[in-house]
VEXDREN-2710 file (C-alpha; in Angstrom, 1 decimal):
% VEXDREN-2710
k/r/px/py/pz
1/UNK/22.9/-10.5/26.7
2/UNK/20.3/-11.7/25.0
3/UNK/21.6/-14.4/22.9
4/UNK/23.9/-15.5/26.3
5/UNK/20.6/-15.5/28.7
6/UNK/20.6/-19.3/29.1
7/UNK/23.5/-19.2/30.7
8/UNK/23.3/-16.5/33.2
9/UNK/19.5/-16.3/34.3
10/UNK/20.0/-18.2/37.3
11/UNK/23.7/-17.4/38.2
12/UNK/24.7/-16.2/41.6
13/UNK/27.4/-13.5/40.0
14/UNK/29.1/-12.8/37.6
15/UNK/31.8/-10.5/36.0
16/UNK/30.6/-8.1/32.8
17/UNK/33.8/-6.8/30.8
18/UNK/34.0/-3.7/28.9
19/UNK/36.3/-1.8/26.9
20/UNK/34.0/1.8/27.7
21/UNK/35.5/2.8/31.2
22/UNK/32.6/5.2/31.5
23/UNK/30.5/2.5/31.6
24/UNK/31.7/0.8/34.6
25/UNK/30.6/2.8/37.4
26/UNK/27.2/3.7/35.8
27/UNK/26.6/-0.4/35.7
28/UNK/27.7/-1.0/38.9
29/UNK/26.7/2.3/41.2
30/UNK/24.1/4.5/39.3
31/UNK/20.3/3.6/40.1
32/UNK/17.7/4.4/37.6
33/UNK/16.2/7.3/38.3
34/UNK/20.3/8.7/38.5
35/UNK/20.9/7.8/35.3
36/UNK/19.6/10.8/32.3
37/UNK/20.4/9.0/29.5
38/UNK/17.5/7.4/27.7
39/UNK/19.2/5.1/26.1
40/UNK/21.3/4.3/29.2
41/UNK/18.0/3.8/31.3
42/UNK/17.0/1.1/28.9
43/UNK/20.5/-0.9/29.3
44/UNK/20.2/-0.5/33.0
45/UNK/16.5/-2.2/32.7
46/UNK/17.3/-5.3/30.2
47/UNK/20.3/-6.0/32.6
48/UNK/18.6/-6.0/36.0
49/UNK/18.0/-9.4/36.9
50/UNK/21.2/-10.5/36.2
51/UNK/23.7/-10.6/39.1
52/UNK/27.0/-9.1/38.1
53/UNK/30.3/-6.6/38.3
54/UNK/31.5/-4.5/36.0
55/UNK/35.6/-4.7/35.0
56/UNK/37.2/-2.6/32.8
57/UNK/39.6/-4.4/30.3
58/UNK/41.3/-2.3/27.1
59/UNK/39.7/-3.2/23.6
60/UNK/43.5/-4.9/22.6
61/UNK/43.2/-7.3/24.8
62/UNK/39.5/-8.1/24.0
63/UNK/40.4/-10.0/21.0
64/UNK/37.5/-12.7/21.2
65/UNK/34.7/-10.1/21.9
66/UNK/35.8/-7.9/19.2
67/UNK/35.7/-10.8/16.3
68/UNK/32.5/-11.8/17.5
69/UNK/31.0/-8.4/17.0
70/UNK/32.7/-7.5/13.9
71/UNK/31.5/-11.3/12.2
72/UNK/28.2/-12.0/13.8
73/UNK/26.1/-15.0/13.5
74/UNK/22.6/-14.3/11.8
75/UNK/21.4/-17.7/12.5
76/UNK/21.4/-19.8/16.1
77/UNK/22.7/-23.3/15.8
78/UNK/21.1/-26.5/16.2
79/UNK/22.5/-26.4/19.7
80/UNK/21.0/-22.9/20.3
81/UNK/17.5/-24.2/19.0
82/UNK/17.3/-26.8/21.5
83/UNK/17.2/-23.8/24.4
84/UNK/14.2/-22.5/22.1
85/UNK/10.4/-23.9/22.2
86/UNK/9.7/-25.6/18.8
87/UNK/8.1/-23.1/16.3
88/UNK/4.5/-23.8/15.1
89/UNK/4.1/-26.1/12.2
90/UNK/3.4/-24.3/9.0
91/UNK/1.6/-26.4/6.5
92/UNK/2.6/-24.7/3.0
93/UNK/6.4/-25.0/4.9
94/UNK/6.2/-28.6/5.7
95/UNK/4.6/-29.5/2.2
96/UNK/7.6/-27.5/0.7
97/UNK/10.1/-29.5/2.8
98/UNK/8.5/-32.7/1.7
99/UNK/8.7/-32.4/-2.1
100/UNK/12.6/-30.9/-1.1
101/UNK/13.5/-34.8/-0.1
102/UNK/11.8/-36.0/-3.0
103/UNK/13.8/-33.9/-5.5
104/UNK/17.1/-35.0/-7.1
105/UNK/17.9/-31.8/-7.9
106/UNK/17.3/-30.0/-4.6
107/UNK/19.0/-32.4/-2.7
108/UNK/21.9/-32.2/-5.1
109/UNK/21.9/-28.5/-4.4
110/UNK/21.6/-29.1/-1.0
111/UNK/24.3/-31.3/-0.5
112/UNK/26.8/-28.7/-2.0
113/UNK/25.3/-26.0/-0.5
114/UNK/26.4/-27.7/3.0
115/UNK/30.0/-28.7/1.9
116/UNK/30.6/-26.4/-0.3
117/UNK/30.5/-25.8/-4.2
118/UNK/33.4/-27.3/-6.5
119/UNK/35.9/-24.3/-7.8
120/UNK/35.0/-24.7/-11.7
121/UNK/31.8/-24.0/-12.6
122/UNK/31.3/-27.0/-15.2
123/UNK/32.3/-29.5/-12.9
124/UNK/28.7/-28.8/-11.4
125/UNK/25.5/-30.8/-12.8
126/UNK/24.1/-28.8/-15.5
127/UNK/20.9/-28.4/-13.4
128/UNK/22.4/-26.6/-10.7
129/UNK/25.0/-24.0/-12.9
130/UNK/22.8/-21.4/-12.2
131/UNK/23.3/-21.6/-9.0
132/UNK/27.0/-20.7/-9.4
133/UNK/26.9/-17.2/-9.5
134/UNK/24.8/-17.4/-6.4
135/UNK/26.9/-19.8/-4.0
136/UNK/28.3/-17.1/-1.4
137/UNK/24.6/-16.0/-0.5
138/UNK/22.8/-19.2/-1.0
139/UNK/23.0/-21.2/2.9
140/UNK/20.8/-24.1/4.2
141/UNK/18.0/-24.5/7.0
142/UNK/17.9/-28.4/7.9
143/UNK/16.4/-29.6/4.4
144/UNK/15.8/-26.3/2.9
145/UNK/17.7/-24.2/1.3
146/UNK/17.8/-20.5/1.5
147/UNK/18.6/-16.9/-0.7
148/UNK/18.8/-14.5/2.1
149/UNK/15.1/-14.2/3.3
150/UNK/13.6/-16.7/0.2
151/UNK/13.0/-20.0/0.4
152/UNK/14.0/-22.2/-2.9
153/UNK/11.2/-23.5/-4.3
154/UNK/11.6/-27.2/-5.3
155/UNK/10.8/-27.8/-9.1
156/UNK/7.5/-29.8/-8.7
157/UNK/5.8/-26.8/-6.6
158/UNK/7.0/-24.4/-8.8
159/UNK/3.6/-23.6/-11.2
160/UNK/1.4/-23.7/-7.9
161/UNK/3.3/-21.3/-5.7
162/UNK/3.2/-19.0/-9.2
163/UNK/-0.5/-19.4/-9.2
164/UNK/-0.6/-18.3/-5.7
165/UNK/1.6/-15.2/-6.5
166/UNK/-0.4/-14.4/-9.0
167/UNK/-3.8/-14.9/-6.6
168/UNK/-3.9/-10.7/-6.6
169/UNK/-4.3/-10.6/-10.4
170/UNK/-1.2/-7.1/-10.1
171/UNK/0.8/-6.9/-13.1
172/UNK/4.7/-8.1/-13.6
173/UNK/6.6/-5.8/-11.4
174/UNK/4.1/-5.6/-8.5
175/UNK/4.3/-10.0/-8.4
176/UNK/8.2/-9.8/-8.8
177/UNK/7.8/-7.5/-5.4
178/UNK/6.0/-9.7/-3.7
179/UNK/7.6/-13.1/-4.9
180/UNK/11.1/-11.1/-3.6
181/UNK/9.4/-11.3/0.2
182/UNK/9.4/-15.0/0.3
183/UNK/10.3/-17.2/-2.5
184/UNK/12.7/-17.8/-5.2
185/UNK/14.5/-19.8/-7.8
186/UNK/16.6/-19.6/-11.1
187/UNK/14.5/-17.2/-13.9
188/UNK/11.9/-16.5/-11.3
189/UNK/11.4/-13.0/-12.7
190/UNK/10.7/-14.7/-16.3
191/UNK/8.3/-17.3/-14.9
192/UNK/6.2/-14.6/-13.5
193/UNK/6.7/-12.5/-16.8
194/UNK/5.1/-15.4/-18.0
195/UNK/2.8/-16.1/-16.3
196/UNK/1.1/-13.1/-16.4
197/UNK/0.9/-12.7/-19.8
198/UNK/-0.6/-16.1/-20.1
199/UNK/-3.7/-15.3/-17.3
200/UNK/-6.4/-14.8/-19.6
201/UNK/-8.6/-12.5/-17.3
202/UNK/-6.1/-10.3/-17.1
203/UNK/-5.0/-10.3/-20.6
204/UNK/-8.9/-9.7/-21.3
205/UNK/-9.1/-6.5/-19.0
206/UNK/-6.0/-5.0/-20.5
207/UNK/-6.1/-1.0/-20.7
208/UNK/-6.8/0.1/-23.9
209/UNK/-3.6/1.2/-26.6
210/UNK/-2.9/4.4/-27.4
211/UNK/-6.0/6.3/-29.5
212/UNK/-7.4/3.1/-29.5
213/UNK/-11.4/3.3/-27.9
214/UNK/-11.7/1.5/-24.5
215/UNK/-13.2/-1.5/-22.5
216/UNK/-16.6/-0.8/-22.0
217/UNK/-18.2/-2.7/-19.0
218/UNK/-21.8/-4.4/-19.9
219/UNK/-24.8/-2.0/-19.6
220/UNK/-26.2/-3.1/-16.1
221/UNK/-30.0/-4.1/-16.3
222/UNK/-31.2/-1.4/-13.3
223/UNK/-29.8/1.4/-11.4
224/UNK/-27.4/0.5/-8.9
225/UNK/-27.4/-3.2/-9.5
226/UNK/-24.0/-4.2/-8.6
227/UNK/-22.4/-0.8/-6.3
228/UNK/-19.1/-1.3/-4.6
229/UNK/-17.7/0.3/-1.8
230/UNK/-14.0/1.4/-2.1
231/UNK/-11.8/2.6/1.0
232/UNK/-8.1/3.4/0.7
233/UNK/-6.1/4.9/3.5
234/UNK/-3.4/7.2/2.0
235/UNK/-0.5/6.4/4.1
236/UNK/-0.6/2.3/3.6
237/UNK/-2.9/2.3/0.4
238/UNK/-4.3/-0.5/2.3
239/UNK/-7.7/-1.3/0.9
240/UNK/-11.0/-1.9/1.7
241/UNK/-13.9/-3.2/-0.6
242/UNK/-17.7/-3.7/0.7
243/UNK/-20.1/-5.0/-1.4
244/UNK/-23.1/-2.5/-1.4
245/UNK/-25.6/-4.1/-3.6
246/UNK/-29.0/-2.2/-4.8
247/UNK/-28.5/-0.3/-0.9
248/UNK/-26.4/2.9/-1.3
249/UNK/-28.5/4.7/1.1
250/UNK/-26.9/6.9/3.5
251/UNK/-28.1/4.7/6.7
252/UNK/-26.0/1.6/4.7
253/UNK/-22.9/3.8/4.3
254/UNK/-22.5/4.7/8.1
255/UNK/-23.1/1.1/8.6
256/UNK/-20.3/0.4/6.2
257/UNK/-18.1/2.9/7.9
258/UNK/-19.4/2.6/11.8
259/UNK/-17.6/-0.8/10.8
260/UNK/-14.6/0.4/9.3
261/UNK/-13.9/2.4/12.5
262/UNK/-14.3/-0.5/14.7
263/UNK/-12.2/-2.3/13.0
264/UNK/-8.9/-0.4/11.5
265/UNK/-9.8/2.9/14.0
266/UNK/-11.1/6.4/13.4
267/UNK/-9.1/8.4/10.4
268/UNK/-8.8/12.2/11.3
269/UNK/-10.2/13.2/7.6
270/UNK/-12.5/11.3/5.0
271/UNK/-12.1/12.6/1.8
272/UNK/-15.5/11.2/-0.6
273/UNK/-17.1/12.7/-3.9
274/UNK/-20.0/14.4/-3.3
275/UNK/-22.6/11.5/-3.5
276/UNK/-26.0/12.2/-2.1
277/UNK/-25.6/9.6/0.8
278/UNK/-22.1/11.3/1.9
279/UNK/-24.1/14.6/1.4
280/UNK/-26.9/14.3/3.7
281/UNK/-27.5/15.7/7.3
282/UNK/-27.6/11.7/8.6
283/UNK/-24.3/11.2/7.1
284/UNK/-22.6/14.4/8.6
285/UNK/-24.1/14.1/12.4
286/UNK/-22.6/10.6/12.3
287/UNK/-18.9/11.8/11.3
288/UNK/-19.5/14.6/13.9
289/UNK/-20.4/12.0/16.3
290/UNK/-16.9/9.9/15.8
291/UNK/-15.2/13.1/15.5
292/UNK/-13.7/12.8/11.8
293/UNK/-13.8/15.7/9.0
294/UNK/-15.4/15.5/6.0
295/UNK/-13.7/16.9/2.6
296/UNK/-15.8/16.6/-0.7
297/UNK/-13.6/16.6/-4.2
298/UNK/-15.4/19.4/-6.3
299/UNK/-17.4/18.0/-9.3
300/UNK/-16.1/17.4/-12.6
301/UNK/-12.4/17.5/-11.0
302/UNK/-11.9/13.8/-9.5
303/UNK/-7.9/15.1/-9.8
304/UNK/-8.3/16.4/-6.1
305/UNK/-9.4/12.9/-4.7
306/UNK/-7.0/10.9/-7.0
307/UNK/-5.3/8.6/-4.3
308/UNK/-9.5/7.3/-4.4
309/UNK/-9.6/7.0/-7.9
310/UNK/-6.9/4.9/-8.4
311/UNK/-7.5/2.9/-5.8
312/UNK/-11.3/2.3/-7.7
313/UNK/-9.6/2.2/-10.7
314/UNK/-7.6/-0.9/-9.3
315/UNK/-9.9/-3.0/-7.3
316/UNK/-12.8/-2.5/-10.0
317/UNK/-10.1/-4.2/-12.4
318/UNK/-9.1/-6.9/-10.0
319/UNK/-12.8/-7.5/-9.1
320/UNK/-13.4/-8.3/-13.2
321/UNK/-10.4/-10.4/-13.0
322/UNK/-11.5/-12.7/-10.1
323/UNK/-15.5/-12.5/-9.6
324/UNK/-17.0/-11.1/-13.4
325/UNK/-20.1/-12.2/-11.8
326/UNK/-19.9/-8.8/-9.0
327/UNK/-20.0/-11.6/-6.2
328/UNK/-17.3/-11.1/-3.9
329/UNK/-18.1/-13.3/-1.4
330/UNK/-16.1/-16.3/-2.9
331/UNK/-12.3/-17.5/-1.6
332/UNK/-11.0/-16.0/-4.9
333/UNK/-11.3/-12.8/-4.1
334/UNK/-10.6/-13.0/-0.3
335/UNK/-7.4/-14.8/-1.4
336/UNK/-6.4/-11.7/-4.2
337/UNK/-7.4/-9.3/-1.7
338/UNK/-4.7/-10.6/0.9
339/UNK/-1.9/-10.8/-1.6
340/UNK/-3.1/-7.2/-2.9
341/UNK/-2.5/-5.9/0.9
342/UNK/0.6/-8.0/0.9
343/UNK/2.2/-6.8/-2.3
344/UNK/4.8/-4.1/-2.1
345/UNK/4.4/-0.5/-3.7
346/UNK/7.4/1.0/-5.6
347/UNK/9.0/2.1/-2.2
348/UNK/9.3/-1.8/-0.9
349/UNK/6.5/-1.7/1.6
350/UNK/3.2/-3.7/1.7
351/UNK/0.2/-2.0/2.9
352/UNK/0.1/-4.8/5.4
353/UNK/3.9/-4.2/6.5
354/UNK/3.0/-0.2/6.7
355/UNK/-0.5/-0.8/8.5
356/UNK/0.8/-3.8/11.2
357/UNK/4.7/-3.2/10.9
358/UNK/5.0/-6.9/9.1
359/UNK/3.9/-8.7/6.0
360/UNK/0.9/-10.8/6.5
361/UNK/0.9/-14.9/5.7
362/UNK/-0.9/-16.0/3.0
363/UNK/-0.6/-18.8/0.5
364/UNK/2.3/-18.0/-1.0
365/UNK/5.0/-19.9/1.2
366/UNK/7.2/-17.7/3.3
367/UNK/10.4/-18.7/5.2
368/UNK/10.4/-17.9/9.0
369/UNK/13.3/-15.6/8.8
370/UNK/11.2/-13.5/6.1
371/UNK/9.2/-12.8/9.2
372/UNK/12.2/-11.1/11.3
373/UNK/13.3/-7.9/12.3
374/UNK/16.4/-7.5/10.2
375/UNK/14.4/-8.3/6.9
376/UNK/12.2/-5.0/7.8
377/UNK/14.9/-2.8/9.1
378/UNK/14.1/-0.7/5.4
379/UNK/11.4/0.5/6.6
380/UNK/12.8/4.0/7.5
381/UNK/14.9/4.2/4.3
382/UNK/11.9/3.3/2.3
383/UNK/9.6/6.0/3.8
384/UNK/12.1/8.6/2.8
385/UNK/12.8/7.2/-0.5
386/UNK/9.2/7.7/-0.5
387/UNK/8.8/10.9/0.5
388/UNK/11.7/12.3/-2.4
389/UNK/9.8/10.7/-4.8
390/UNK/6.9/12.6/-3.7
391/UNK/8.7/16.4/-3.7
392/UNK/10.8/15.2/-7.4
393/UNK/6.9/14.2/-8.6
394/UNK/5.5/17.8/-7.2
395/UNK/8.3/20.1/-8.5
396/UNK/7.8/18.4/-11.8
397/UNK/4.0/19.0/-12.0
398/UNK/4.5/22.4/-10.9
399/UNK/6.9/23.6/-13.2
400/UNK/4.9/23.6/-15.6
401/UNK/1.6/24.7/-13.6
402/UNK/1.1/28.7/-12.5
403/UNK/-1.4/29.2/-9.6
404/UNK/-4.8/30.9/-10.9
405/UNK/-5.5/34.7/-8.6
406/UNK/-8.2/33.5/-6.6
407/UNK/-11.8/35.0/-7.0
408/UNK/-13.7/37.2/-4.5
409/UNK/-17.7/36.9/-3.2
410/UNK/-19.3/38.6/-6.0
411/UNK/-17.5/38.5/-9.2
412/UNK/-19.2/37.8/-12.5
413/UNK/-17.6/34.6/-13.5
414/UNK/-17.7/32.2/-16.8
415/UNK/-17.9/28.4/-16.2
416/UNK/-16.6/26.0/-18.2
417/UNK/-18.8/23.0/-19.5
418/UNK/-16.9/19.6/-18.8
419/UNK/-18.0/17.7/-21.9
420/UNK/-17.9/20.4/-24.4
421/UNK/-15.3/22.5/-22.8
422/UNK/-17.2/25.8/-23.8
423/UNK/-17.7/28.8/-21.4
424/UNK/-21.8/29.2/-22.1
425/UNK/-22.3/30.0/-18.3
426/UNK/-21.9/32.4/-16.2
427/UNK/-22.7/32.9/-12.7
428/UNK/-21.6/35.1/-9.6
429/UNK/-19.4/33.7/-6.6
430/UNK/-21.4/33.5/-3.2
431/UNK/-19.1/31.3/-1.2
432/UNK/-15.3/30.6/-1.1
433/UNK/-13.9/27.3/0.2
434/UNK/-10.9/26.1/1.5
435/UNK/-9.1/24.0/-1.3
436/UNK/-9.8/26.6/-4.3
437/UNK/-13.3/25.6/-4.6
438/UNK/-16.2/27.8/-4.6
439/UNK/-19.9/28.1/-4.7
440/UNK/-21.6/29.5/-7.4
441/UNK/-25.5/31.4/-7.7
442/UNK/-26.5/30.7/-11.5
443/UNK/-29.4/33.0/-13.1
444/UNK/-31.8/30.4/-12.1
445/UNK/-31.9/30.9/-8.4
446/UNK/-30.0/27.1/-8.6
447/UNK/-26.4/26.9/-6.6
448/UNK/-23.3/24.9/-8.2
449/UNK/-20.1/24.1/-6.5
450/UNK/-17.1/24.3/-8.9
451/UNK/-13.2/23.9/-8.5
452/UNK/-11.2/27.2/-9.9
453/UNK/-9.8/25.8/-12.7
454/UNK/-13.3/25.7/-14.3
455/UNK/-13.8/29.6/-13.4
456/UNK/-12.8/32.2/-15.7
457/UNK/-13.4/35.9/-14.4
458/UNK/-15.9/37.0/-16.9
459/UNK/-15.7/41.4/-18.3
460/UNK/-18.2/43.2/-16.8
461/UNK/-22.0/43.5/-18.5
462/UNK/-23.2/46.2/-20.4
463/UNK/-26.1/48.3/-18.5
464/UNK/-28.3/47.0/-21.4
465/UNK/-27.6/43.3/-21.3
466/UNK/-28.7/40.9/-18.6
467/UNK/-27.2/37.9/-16.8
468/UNK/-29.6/35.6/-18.6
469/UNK/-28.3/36.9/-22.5
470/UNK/-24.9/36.2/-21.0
471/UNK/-25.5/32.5/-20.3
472/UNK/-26.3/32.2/-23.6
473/UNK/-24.5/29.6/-26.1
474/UNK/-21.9/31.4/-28.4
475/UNK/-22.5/30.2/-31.9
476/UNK/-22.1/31.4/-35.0
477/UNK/-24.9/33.3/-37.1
478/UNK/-27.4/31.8/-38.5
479/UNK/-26.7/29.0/-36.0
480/UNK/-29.5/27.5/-33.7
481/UNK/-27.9/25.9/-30.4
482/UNK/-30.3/23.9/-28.2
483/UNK/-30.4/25.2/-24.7
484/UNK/-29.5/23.0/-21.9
485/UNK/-31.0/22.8/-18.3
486/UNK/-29.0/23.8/-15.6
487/UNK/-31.0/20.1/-14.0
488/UNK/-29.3/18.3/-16.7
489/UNK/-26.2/19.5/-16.3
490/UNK/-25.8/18.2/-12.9
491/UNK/-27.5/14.9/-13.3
492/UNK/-23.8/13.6/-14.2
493/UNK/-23.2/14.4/-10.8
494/UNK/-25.9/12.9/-9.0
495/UNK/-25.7/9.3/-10.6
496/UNK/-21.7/9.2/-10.0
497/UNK/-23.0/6.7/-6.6
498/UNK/-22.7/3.0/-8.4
499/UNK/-18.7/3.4/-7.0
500/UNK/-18.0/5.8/-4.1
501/UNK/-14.6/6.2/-3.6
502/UNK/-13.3/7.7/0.2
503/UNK/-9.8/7.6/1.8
504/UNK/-8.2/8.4/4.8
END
């Protein structure tokens, strides 16, 4: 009833016919509470202010009725959208419209789109041929014209609604995503090829080829001159970027965060490296005050935070692209930030449609009917396509991985050295965690926390030797090898700070 409402809200009765003959008496006698059906009980509540009876009438002779529901109308009238209060008045919309009525070629278009397109293709204008192939899905909207959900883009606009697609500095297939939410015209895909290639920032920042030596960033003058927060929740990917400056302290942080939770809400788990701020007491009596639990990734082994890292490894780039200078507080990067929440992931969801159940507006010009219900009705089919991907992307990583037998409190153990990648330490287990980590005493009295796959069980020592020969270097004869302290060899550790990543 909902497109008919105008013309019963108001009436005095009325006569509802139905083909479903169980229907009749549970419309007409059943109360609310009588009726079990959830689906049933909602029917029973959209219908109650209306005034009516129920009549049975077979489906063969509901001939009107049934057309209607087999061929539906997507779109009300103009006679419809004078029952309905005027829409607000977008202003990238209405600039779009004008430069439609000052185009030849648009209004060309849109005069065949109305009346219909000639049956050979080359009695068309040459201008408008490509639109041949699409005339059965191209329709109008007053003065604009329409490809399912996208608005056509008039000529003249063209290069500035490419800049504006191109505002979150992603590469080709991530701006075709988002241009395929709102806009479109003829070789859309090849502008934006285009025009990507030609941004120079981001043709600058390019990863590096193939044995080829990467981008180095500038050496920064002092420690922590330019230190970014990054936050990415792991459902939506939605991101978060705060700038920190010379303050990485852990009373900043929970301010950072005490933020963050008013804001989007409390996650359940924060997953963070293990950073000195998001190690201290302050840090942990603050989580334990909002209730959320704290996971650190193990050092040397970022693999175990990795949704974090790339979502560092991407905002760091896009940060390069659009403020070089580290200040973020310009309308370039609030701009790219707002396209890079609005820009669909491979499985055809924003982090803005995940996070708020719809895409977000920005500068990029966006049809009204981009907005509604039947344009996000993939949502479902997305999250499963999703989750396939996932289970295909696990069972292929894990055929070719074998689970390591997990170590006991007080085995001898040999750890490996992640820059050299030689076993020259040994220590004994003293703690197990949960995520096949573990905590290690070294011969210096000094405690390390290592992930298992840099743990080899190590053959038991002879009643002559001690733990401190067995930590030695192997080299060959002859062959003097430098000692290292154990205090160097987590310094790497401790200065990992300048970019904290932490996910939900």
């Amino acid at each position: 009833m909902g497109k008919t409402k105008f013309y019963l809200t108001g009436l005095q009765h009325f006569n509802l016919v139905t083909d479903h003959r169980p229907l009749v008496p549970i419309l007409n006698s059943y109360s609310l509470d009588a009726i079990e059906n959830p689906r049933l009980q909602r029917l029973k509540e959209k219908i109650a202010p209306y005034i009516f009876t129920a009549v049975w009438r077979p489906g063969k002779e509901l001939c009107i009725p049934d057309a209607l529901s087999r061929s539906p109308v997507g779109y009300p009238t103009q006679a419809d959208e004078v029952l309905e209060a005027p829409p607000g008045s977008d202003l990238a919309l209405e600039e779009l419209r004008k430069v439609a009525t000052e185009d030849p070629e648009y209004v060309q278009l849109l005069h065949f789109v109305k009346n219909g397109f000639p049956m050979d293709r080359y009695a068309l204008p040459n201008v408008l041929r490509p639109y041949w192939k699409l005339r059965e899905d191209l329709y109008c909207d007053e003065d604009l014209v329409l490809y399912g959900a996208r608005v056509l883009v008039p000529t003249a606009l063209r290069r500035r609604v490419l800049a504006r697609l191109h505002d979150s500095h992603r590469g080709v297939e991530a701006t075709k995503r988002r241009a395929r939410q709102a806009v479109f015209w003829p070789g859309v895909d090849a502008d934006i090829a285009n025009t990507v290639r030609a941004c120079e920032p981001c043709q600058i920042l390019q990863p590096s080829q193939q044995q080829e030596p990467r981008l180095c960033d500038d050496n920064p003058t002092r420690p922590f001159e330019k230190a970014f927060l990054v936050i990415a929740d792991r459902l939506s990917g939605w991101p978060v970027v705060v700038s920190c400056g010379a303050d990485t302290t852990s009373a900043a942080t929970i301010r950072h965060f005490r933020r963050l939770f008013r804001d989007l809400g409390v996650p359940v788990r924060l997953r963070t490296d293990g950073g000195p701020q998001f190690a201290s007491r302050e840090f942990s009596t603050f989580l334990e005050r909002w209730g959320v639990r704290h996971d650190t990734s193990t050092p040397h082994y970022p693999q175990s935070n990795g949704h974090a890292e790339s979502a560092v490894k991407a905002v760091k780039h896009f940060i390069q692209k659009v403020a070089p200078s580290g200040n973020i507080d310009c309308e370039a990067f609030d701009r790219g930030l707002l396209e890079l929440r609005n820009t669909p992931n491979q499985t055809g969801r924003s982090p803005a449609q995940v996070l708020y159940g719809r895409p977000l507006r920005s500068c990029v010009p966006a049809h009204a009917s981009a907005f509604q219900k039947q344009w996000q009705a993939r949502d479902e089919s997305c999250d499963r396509r999703a989750a396939a991907r996932l289970r295909d992307a696990t069972s292929r990583y894990d055929a070719h991985a074998r689970p390591l037998p997990p170590l006991q409190r007080g085995d001898v153990v040999r750890i490996q050295d992640p820059t050299t990648q030689r076993w020259d330490k040994v220590g004994t287990i003293m703690g197990v965690g949960r995520s096949r980590d573990y905590l290690l005493k070294m011969p210096s009295g000094r405690v390390w926390w290592r992930n298992r796959r840099f743990l080899r069980p190590a053959p038991p020592l002879n009643a002559s030797s001690t733990m401190e020969d067995a930590t030695a270097p192997l080299a060959a004869p002859d062959t003097v090898v430098p000692r290292r302290s154990p205090r160097l060899q987590e310094k790497a550790s401790a200065a990992a700070v300048a970019r904290v990543p932490a996910d939900f």
